[in-house]
N, C-alpha and C positions, 0 to 999 in steps of 0.2 A: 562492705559496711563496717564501722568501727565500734568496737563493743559499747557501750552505752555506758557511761561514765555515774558513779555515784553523785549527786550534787552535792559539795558539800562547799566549803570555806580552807583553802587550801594554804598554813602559812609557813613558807619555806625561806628559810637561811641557811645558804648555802655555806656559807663559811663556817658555822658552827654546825651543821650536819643536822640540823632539826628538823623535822616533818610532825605540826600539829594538823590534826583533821576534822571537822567539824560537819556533820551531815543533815544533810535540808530534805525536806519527802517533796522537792520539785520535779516533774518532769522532765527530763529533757531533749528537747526538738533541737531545731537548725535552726527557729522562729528564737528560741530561748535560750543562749548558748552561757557558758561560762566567760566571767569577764573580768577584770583587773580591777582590784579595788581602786578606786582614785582617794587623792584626798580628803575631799568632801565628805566621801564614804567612809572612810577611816575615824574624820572628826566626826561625825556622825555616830558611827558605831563607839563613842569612847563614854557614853554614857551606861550606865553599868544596866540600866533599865531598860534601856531602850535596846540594846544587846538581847535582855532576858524578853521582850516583846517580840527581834526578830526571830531569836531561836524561837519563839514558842509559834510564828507564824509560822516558819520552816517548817515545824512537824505537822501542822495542822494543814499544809496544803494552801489552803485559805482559808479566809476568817476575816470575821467583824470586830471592832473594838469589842463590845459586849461580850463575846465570846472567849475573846482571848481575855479579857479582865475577869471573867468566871475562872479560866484556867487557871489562872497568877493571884488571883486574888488581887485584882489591883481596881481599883474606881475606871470604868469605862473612860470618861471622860479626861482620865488622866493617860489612859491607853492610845485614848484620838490623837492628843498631843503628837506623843513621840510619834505615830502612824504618819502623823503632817509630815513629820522633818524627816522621815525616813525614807519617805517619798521627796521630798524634796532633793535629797541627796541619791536619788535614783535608784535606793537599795528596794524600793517594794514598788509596786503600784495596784492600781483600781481591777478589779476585773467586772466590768460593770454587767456582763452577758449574766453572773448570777445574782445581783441585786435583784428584789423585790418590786422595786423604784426607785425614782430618779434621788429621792433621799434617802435610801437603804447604797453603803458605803461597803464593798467587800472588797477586801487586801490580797494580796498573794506578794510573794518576792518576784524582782523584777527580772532574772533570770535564775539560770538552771543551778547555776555555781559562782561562785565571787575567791578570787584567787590575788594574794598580793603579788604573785608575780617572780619572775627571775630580776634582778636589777637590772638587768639590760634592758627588759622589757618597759621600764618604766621610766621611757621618754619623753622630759618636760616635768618630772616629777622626782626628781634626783637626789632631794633630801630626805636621808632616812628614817627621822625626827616620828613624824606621824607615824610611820610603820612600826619602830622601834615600840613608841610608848602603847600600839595596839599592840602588839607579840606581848610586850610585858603583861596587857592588860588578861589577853585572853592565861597566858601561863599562870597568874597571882591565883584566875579562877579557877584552874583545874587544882595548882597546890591545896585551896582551901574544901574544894570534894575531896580530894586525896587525904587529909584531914580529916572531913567528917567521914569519913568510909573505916577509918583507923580506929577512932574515936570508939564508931557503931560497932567494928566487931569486935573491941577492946573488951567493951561494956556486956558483949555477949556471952562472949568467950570465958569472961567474970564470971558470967550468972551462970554458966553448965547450960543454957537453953538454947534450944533452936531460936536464930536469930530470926527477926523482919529480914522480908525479901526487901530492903532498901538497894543495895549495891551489890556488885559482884566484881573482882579484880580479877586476871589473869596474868600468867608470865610463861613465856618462853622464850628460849635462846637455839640460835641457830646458825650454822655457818655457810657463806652467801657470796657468789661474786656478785660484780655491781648489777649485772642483768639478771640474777636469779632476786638480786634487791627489788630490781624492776618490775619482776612478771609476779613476787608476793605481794607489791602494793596494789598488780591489777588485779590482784586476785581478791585482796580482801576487800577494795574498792567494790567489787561486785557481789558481796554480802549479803551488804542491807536492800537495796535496789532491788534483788530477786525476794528476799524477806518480803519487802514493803507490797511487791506484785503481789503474791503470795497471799498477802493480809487482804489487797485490797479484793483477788478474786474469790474469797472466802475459803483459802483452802487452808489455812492456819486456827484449827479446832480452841476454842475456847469457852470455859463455860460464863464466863460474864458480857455484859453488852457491850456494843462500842462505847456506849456513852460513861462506859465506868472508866475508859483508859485515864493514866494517867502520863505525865510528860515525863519519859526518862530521857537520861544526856548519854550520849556514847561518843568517850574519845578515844583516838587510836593512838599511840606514840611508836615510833620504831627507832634504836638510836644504835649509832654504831660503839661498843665496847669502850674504844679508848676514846671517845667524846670525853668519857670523867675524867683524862688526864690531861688529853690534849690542851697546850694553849692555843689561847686563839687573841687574835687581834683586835685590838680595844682596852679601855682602862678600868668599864664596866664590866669586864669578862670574870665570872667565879674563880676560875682559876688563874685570875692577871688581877686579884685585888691592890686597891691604891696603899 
């Protein structure tokens, strides 16, 4: 049997060595596998909202408009919307076994993981147009947490006080051949996944309710050293500027 895979949103370029990770609290079965984003899904996810609705289904497992527009603070009805098109593009759908009724609407993500894929992989879908302006979209949003997380411990660091638990940043470096790169990304893959178990079997001590949690983001980055020098091919590349 093969270890159980984190679910997350997997976006890989291979040519410029990047590995963004993005993790979803889905399940995953044989019924619910990881799947390739298509384009649809890509034009789909480019709405910046509609992105901060599926993350916020991801963590919640499943969820109602209502619920997730409590979460975000956003009008219910404005949460339906994007829920419509997000399912039209196949990224979520119905799970109707825990509806209420036939007019009570409960969402989940449509599988386990959504992965853009190796380029090879993405035959019949060969322009890299849609993927490109996702990668950029998802990257502009971690620079701007990376931002506010600066900002936040600037401002603390200012004041001599113990900060707000808002963020936390880590760094380590380490030396790796390409399979020791390989067995650390299974390893961290299996993280949150046993966390999530953990939480869900109540073995994770807490003094507040569930109902206090709030929605944190956790991204992983891993990159290889001379990334920051390396050229790379294209006109758009940081270090190939026009």
């Amino acid at each position: 049997m093969e270890p159980t895979v984190d679910p997350q949103i997997k976006l890989r370029n291979r040519i410029c060595a990047i590995f963004l990770a993005h993790c979803y609290a889905v399940e995953m079965t044989q019924e619910n596998p990881t799947v390739i984003l298509t384009s649809p899904m890509l034009k789909a996810m480019a709405n910046p909202l509609r992105r901060q609705i599926f993350d916020a289904l991801g963590a919640m497992r499943t969820g109602r408009a209502a619920d997730i527009g409590e979460l975000l603070g956003i009008a219910p009805n404005k949460v339906s919307f994007h829920l419509r098109e997000l399912a039209k593009a196949e990224l979520i759908e119905e799970a109707p076994e825990l509806a209420r009724d036939k007019r009570d609407r409960v969402w989940k993500p449509s599988a386990s993981g959504f992965t853009t894929g190796d380029p090879t992989e993405r035959t019949g879908d060969e322009s890299p147009t849609t993927i490109n302006a996702y990668l950029g979209q998802v990257v502009h949003e971690q620079q701007l947490r990376l931002s506010a997380m600066l900002a936040h411990a600037q401002y603390w660091y200012a004041k001599g006080e113990d900060p707000k638990n808002l963020a936390s940043l880590s760094t380590s470096n380490l030396l790796l051949t390409d399979d020791e790169h390989e067995e650390l990304l299974r390893r961290l893959a299996d993280v949150i996944p046993a966390f999530r178990e953990d939480q869900k079997n109540g073995k994770i001590k807490s003094s507040q309710q569930a109902s206090e949690r709030k929605l944190w983001h956790y991204a992983g980055m891993l990159s290889l050293e001379e990334l920051l020098t390396l050229p790379h091919p294209g006109d758009q590349s940081p270090q190939n500027p026009k």
